[in-house]
PASE-607923 format. One line per field, with one value per residue (C-alpha): z, x, y; residue number from 1; chain. Coordinates in steps of 0.5 Angstrom, whole numbers. Each point is the difference from the previous one (the first is absolute). Layout:
N
w c(Z, ...) $
u c(X, ...) $
v c(Y, ...) $
num c(NUM, ...) $
cadena c(A, ...) $
***
This chain:
540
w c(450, -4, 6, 1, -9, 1, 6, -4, -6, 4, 2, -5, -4, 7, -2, -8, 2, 5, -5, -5, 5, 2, -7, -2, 4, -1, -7, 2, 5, -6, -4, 4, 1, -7, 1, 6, -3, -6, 5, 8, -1, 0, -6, 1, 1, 5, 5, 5, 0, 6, -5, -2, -4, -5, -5, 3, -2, 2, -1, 6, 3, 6, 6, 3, 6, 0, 2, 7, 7, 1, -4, 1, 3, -5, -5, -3, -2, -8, -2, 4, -2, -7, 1, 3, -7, -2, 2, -4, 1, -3, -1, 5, 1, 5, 3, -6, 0, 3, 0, -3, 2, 1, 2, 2, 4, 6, -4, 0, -2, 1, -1, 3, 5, 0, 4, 7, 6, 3, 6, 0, 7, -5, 1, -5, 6, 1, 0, -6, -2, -7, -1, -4, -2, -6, 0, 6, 2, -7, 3, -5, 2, 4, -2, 0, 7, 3, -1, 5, -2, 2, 6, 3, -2, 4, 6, 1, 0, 4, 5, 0, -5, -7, -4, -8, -3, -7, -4, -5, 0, -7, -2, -2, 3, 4, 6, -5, -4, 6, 2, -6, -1, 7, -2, -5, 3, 7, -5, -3, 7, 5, 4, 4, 8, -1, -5, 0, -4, -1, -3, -1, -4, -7, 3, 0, -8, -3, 2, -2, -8, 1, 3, 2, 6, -4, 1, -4, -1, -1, -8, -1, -5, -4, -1, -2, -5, -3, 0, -2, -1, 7, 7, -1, 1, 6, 3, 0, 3, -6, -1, 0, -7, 0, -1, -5, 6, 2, -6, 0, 6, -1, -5, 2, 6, -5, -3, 5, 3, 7, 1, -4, 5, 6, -3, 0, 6, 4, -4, 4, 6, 0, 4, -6, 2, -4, -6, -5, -4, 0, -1, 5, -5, 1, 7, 3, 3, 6, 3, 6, -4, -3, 7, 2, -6, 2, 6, -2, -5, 4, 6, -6, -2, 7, 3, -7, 2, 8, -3, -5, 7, 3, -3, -2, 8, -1, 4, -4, 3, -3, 0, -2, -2, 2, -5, -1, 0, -4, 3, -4, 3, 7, -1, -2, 5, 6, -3, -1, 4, 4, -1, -4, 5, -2, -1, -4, 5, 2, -4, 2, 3, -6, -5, -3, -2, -6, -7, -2, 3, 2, 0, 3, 1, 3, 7, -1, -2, 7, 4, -3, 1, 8, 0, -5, 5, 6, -2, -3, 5, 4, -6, -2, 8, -1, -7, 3, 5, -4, -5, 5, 3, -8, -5, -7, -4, -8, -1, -2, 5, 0, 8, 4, 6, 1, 4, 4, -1, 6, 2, -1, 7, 5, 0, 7, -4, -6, 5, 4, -7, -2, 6, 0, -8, 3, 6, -5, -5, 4, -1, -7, -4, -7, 5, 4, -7, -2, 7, -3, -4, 7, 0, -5, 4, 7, 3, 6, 5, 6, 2, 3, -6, -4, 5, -1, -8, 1, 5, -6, -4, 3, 1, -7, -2, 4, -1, -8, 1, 4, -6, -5, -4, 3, -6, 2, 7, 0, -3, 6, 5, -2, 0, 7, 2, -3, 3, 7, 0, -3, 6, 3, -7, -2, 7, 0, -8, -2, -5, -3, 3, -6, -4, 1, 5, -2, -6, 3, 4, -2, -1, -5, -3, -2, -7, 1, 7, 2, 3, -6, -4, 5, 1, -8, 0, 5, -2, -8, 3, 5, -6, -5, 4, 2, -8, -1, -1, 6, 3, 7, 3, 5, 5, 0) $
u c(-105, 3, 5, 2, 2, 3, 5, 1, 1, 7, 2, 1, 2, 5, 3, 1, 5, 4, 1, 2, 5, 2, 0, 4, 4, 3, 1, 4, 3, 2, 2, 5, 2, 1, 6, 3, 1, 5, 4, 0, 4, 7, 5, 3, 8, -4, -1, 4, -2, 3, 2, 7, 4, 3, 2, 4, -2, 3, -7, -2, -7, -1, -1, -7, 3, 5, -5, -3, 1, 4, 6, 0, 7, 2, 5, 1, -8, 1, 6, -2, -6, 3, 6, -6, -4, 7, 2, 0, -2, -1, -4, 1, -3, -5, 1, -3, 6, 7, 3, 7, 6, 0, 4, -3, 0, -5, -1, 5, -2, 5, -3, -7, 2, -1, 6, 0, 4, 5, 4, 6, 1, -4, 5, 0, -3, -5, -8, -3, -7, -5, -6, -4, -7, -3, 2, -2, 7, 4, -1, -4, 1, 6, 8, 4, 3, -7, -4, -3, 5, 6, -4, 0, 8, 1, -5, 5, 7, -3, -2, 7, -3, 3, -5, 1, -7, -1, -7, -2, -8, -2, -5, -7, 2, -5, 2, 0, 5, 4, -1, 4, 5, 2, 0, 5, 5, 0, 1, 6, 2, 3, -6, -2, -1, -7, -6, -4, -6, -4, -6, -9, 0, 1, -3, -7, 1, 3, -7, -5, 3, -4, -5, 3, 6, 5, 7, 1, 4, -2, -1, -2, -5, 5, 4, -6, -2, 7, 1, -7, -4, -4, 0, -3, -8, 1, 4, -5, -7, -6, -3, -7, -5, -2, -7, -2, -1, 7, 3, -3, 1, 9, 0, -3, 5, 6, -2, -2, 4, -2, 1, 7, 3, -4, 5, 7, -1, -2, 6, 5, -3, 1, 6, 4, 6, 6, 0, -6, -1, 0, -7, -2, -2, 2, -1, -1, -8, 0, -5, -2, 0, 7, 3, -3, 3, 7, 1, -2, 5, 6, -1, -1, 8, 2, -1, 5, 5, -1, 3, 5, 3, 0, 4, 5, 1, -2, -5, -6, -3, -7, -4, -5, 2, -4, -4, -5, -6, -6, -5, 2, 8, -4, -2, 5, 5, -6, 0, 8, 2, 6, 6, -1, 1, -7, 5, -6, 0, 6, 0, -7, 3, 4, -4, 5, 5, -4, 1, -6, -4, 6, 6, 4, 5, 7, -3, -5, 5, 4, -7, -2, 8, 0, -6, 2, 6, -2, -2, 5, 5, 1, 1, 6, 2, 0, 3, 6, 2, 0, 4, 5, -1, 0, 2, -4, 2, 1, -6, -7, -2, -5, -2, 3, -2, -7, 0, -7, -3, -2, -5, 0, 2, -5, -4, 5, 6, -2, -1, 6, 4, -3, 1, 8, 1, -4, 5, 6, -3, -1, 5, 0, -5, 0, 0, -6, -4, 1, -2, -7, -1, 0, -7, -3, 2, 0, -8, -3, -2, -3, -1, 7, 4, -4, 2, 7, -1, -4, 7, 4, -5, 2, 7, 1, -4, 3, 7, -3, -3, 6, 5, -5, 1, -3, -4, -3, -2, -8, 1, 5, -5, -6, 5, 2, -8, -1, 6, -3, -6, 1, 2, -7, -2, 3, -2, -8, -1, -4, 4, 2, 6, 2, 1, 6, -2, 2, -3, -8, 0, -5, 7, 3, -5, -4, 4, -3, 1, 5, 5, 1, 2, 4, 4, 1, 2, 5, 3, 0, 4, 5, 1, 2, 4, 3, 2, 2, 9, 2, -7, 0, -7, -2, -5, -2) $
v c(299, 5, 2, -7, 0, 6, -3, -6, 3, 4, -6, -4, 7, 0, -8, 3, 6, -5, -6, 6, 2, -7, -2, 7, -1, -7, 3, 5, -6, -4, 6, 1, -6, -1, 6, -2, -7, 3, 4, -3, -6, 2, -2, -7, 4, 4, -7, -3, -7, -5, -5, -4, 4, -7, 6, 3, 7, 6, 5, 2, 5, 4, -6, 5, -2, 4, 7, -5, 3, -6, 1, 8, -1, -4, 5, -7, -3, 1, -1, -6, -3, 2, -5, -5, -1, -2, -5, -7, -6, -6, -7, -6, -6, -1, 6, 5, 5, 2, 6, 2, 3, 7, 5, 7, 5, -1, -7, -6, -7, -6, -7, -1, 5, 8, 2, 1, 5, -6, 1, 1, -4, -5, -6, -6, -4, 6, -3, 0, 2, 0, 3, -1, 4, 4, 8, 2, -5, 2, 7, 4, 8, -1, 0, -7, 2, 2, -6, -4, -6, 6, 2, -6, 0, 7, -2, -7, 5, 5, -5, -4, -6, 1, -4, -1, 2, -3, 4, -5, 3, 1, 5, -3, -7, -3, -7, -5, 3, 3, -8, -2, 4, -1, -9, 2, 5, -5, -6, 5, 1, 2, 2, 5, 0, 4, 0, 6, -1, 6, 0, 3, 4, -3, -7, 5, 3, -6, -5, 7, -3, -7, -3, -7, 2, -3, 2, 7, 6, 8, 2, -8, 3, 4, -6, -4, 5, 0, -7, -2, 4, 1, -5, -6, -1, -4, 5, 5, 2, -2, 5, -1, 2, 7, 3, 5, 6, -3, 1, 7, 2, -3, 4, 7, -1, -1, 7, 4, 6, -1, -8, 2, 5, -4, -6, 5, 2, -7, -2, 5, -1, -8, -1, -2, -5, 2, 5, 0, 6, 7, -1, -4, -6, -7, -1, -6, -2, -3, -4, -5, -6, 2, 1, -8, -2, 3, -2, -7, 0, 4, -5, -6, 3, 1, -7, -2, 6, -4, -7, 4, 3, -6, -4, 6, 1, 8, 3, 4, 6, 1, 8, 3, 7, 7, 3, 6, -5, -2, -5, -6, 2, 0, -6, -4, 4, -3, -7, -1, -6, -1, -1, 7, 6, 5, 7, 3, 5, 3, 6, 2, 6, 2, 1, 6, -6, -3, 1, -4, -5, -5, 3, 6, 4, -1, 2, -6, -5, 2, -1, -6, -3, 1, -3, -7, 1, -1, -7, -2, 3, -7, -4, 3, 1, -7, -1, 4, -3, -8, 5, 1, -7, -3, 4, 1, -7, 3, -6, -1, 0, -5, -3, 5, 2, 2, 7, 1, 7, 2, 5, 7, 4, 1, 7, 1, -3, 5, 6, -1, 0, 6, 3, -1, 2, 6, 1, -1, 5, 6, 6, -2, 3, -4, -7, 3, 2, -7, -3, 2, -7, -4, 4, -3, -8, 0, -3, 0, -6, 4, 8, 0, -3, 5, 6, -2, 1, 6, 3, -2, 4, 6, 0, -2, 6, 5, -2, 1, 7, 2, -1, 3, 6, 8, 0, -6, 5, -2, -7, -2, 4, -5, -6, 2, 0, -6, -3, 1, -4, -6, -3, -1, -1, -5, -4, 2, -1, -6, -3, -7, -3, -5, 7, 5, 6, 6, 0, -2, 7, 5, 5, -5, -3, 6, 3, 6, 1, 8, -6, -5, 7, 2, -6, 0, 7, -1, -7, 1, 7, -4, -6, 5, 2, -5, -3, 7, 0, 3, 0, 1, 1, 6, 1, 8) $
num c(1, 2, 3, 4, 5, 6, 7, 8, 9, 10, 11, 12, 13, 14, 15, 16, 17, 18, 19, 20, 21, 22, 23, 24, 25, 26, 27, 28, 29, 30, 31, 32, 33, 34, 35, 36, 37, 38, 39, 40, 41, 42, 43, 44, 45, 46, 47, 48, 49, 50, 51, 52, 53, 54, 55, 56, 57, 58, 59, 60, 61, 62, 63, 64, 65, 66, 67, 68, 69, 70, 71, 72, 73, 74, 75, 76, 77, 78, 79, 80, 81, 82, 83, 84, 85, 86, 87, 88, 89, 90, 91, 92, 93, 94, 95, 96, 97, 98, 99, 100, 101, 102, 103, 104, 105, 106, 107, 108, 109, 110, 111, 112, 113, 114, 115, 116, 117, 118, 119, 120, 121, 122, 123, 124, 125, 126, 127, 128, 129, 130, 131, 132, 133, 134, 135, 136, 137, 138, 139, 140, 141, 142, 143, 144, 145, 146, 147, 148, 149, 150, 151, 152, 153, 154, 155, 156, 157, 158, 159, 160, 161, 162, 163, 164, 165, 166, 167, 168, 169, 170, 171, 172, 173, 174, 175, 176, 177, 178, 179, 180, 181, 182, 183, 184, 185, 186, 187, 188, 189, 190, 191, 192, 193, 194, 195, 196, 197, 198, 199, 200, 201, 202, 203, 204, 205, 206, 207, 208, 209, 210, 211, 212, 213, 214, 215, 216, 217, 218, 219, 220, 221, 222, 223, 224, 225, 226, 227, 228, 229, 230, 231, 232, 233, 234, 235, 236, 237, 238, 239, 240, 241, 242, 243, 244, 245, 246, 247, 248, 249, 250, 251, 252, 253, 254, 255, 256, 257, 258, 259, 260, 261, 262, 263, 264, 265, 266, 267, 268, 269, 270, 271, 272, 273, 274, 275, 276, 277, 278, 279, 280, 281, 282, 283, 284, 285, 286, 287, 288, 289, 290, 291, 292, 293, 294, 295, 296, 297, 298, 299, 300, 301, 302, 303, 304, 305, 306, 307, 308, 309, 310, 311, 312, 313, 314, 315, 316, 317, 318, 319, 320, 321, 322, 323, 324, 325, 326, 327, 328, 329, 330, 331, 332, 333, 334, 335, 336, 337, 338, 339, 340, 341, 342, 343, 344, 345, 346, 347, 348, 349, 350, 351, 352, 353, 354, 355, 356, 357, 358, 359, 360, 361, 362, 363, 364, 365, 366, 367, 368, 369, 370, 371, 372, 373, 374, 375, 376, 377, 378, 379, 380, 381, 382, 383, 384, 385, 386, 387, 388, 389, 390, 391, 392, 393, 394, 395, 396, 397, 398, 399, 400, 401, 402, 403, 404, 405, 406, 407, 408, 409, 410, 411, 412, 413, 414, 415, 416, 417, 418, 419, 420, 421, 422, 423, 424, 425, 426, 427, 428, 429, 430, 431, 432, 433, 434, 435, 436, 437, 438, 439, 440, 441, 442, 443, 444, 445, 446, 447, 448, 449, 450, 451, 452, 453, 454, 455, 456, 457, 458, 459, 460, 461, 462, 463, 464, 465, 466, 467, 468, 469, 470, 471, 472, 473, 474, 475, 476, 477, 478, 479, 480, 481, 482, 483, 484, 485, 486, 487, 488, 489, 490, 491, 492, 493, 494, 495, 496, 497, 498, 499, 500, 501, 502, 503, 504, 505, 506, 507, 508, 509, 510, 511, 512, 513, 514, 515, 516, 517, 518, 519, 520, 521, 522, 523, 524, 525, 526, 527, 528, 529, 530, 531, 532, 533, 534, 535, 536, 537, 538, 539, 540) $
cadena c(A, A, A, A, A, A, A, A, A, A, A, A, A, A, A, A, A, A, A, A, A, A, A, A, A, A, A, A, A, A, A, A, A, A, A, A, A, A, A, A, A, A, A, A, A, A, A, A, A, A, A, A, A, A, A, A, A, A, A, A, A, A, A, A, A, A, A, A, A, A, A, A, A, A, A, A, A, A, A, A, A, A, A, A, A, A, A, A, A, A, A, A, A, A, A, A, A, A, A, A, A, A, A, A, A, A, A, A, A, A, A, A, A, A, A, A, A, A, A, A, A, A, A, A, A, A, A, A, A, A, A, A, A, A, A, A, A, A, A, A, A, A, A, A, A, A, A, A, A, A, A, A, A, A, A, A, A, A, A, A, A, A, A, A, A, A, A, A, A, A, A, A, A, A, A, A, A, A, A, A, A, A, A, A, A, A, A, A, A, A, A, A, A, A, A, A, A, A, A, A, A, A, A, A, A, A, A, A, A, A, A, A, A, A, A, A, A, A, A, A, A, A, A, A, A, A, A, A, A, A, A, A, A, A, A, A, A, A, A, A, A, A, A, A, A, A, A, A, A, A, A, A, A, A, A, A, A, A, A, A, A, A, A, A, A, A, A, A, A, A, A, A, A, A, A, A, A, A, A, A, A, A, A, A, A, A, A, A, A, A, A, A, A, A, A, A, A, A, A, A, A, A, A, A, A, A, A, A, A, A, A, A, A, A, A, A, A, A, A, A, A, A, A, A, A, A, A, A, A, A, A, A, A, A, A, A, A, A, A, A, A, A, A, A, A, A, A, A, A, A, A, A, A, A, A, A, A, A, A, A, A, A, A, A, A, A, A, A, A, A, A, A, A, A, A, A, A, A, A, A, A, A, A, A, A, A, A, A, A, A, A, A, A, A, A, A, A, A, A, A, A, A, A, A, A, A, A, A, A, A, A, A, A, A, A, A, A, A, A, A, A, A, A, A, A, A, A, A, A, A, A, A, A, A, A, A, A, A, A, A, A, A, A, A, A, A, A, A, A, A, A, A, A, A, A, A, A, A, A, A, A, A, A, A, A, A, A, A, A, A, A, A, A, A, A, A, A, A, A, A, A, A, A, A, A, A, A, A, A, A, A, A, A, A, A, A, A, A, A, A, A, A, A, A, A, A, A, A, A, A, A, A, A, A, A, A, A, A, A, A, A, A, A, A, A, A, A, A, A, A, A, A, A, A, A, A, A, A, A, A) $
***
């Protein structure tokens, strides 16, 4: 008896010391919460908030963007989110903001348009194209002459079809916005050959503000607050009646040290679209639900852009644009319905050309232009021969001849593409160094189609490590092994034909492989070559 005393004595002696501690250290926790609370979050001039500039304030922060892989070969990156925070933007009807004009260094705005590269073999009769889309499409973290729109112009003239590619995307705008913009620029006319409307991204953020699938825009809750206080209840998820643990249980998670520093780091961690703060804070929380909504409302827009098409004789092109996903970016990206084509993962084996969760440097404007390409290219074949037939009239437009979209290029067609920009690109460092784009488009329908990407694979490659640098002796050494073997590897893997090839090989698309270092060493070092002034690459 007296043991058995003894024994439960300790134990209960034991649970006193171990609830001290656990109530000792939540003492300690929220101490220290209550200190990290009055010195975490950054001052207000320290954030970089993705939002319209109707100020037209010339002040500026450091973008931390700027310090990403991403942008490391970019001399220019500050100075140019710098200009970014600048320029203006007013109110307008319906569509929530428009930007202003502005002349700037890596920034021009003309009208709706951001300016664009035009070809000079652009004629007046030259086949026009408009794209519309958020950020991603205004080219957020590109100059004016390297985003997607200015690809797309020097893809065209590169291949003998001069096109004139006019930027009407908007920072923050989701489809029902692009859809009302292009009503109004097509009723002004002239109109275009080509519609592009790329879109995903905003669709997702802007229904994580409401709980109704109502069409919105990013930054409605902001807006909310400045005209009225807050969005109205029937907009918003009601939240149910709180409980006393509830209410404790809230509050000790306001102030803890631990919960906060778990918050900050989820928060940099959330793949953000656009620029946030420097902090991490304001990010968007997406979830499942939101992504229904989404889509739901964007294929609600859609079809009202279908019929506004229609009836101006433009043909629209609908695409679903590459992001680092989350589960709700997945879902919406699996659940999109034709016509919009899926390119959510075009870029899964670039991971280095993102600044954020959604946009990239000029090197992804580059890989997703070929690829909006590549649909777009019969089109406008077909826009230029009833040009020269039927020259552009200075009208409105409005019942013009429909031209059809016709399917992108078969896998064969594209490898036979890509295995003739090869052949004329051969001898040229700087052209073979750029060829590597193919890389991240070309799919598979059968073994020996993915053997000829493999062939190619390795020509490539070793084409690329014959012009790099001596410095780079035991990178090209790897690249040049590695090179070898993707031929058979690329035939015996098992891989989803739906999807680009290269990027679903075992050497590709794990990031740390010896290869995939290698490769970026030799390719970042051939390129910086390249736009070097006189630059003349050199194998050693």
């Amino acid at each position: 008896m007296e043991e058995a005393g003894r024994n439960a004595h300790r134990r209960w002696g034991t649970a006193f010391v171990v609830l001290g501690s656990v109530v000792a250290l939540l003492l300690v926790d929220l101490a220290v919460g209550s200190l990290v609370r009055s010195w975490w979050s950054p001052e207000q001039a320290e954030v970089v908030v993705d939002t319209v500039n109707f100020s037209g304030s010339a002040d500026t922060v450091e973008d931390p963007r700027v310090d990403l892989p991403a942008m490391a070969d970019s001399p220019w990156a500050d100075a140019y989110f710098r200009e970014l925070q600048r320029t203006p933007a007013s109110y307008w009807p319906f569509t929530q903001s428009r930007p202003q004009a502005f002349d700037g260094e890596f920034i021009n705005i003309d009208g709706w348009a951001r300016v664009s590269y035009v070809s000079p073999d652009a004629g007046e009769d030259a086949p026009v194209v408009w794209m519309f889309g958020g950020s991603t499409t205004w080219g957020e973290g590109q100059r004016d002459e390297y985003t997607i729109a200015s690809y797309l112009s020097r893809i065209a003239e590169a291949e003998g079809l001069p096109i004139v590619v006019q930027n009407y995307g908007q920072r923050g705008w989701t489809h029902f916005q692009e859809m009302i913009l292009f009503e109004q620029l097509s009723a002004e006319g002239p109109v275009p050959d080509v519609a592009i409307f790329y879109d995903g991204a905003n669709e997702i953020n802007a229904q994580s503000l409401s709980v109704t699938g109502v069409p919105s825009h990013v930054l409605v809750d902001q807006y909310a607050e400045l005209i009225s206080g807050g969005v109205a209840e029937e907009f918003q998820e009601p939240d149910p009646e709180p409980g006393v643990w509830s209410v404790a249980w809230n509050a000790y998670v306001d102030a803890s040290a631990v919960h906060r520093v778990v918050r900050e780091l989820d928060a940099r961690l959330v793949a953000d679209v656009g620029a946030r703060t420097a902090g991490g804070t304001d990010v968007y929380v997406t979830t499942i639900e939101d992504a229904e909504r989404a889509v739901d409302v964007y294929e609600r827009g859609r079809s009202l852009t279908i019929s506004l098409a229609e009836r101006a004789g433009v043909e629209p092109v609908f695409l679903w644009q590459p992001l680092v996903p989350n589960r709700a970016e997945v879902w919406a990206a699996d659940h999109v319905s034709e016509p919009t084509t899926d390119l959510s993962e075009i870029l899964a084996g670039y991971p280095e050309v993102f600044v954020d969760g959604a946009h990239t440097n000029e090197r992804g404007a580059e890989l997703v232009s070929r690829e909006i390409w590549a649909r777009i290219r019969p089109s406008v074949e077909a826009a230029a021969g009833e040009q020269r037939s039927n020259p552009r009239s200075s009208g409105s437009g409005q019942g013009s001849t429909t031209t059809t979209l016709q399917a992108p290029p078969s896998s064969a067609e594209a490898i036979a593409g890509a295995t003739a920009a090869l052949d004329s690109a051969s001898g040229d460092a700087c052209q073979v160094e750029r060829w590597k784009v193919w890389l991240g488009t070309l799919r598979a329908a059968d073994a020996n189609e993915a053997a000829e990407i493999g062939q190619l694979t390795r020509r490539f490659l070793t084409e690329l490590a014959d012009a790099a640098p001596a410095t780079l002796a035991t990178e090209t050494r790897v690249v040049r092994d590695a090179a070898a073997t993707f031929p058979a590897d690329a035939r015996s893997a098992v891989t989803d034909p739906n999807r680009p090839l290269v990027p679903q090989l075992s050497a590709v698309s794990d990031e740390s492989s010896p290869f995939l270092v290698a490769f970026q060493s030799v390719s970042t070092a051939v390129a910086s070559v390249c736009t070097a002034p006189g630059g003349v690459p050199g194998g050693g």
